[in-house]
N, C-alpha and C positions, 0 to 999 in steps of 0.2 A: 174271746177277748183276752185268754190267758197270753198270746205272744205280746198284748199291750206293756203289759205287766211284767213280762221280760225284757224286753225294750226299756221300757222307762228303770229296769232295773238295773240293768247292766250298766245303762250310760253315767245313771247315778252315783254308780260303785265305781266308777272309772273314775267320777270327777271330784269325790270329796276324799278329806283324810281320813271317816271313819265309818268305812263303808259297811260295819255290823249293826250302824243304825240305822240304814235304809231301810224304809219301809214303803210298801207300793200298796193302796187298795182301790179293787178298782169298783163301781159302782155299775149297773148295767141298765139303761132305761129301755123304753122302746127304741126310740130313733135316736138316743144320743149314750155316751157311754162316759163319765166322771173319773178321770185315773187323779187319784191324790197321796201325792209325794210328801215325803217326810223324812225331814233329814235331821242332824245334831245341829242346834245351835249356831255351832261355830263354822257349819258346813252352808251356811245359807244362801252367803253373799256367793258360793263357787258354784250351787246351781242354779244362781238366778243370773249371772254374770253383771258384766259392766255392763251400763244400760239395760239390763235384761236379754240380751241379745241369746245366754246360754239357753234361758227359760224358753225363748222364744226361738230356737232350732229345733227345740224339745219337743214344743207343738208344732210345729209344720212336719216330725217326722210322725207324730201321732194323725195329723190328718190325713198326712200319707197312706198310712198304717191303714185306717179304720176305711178310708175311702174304699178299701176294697169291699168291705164288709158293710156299706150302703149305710154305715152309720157316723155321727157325728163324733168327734172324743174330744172333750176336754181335760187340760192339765190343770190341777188346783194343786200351788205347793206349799203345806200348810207351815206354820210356824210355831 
């Protein structure tokens, strides 16, 4: 589940202005796997987008992701 965590990182550091506060943890269940984002403050509104639409590419690339690996991923991006 380490590539999740790169993943959700990278794109995170791409899309905000201060990408030394990203932070990615990821949680690992049985059948479902919890990636929780964490960004600065002022970096909030850039990863959840207008509508949420940024948030919600985020998770279809994670389902993508995990689908190989028979397991569920959710993105919680905390505040």
């Amino acid at each position: 589940m380490e590539d999740l965590k790169e993943i959700v990182s990278f794109i995170a550091k791409a899309l905000v202005d201060d990408p030394d506060e990203v932070e990615v943890e990821v949680i690992e269940g049985e059948k479902t796997v919890i990636v929780e984002l964490s960004v600065a403050p002022t970096d909030l509104g850039k990863v959840i987008g207008k509508d949420g639409r940024t948030a919600r590419a985020l998770r279809t690339l994670l389902a993508a992701t995990s689908a190989k690996q028979a397991k569920r991923a959710v993105l919680e991006i905390l505040e």
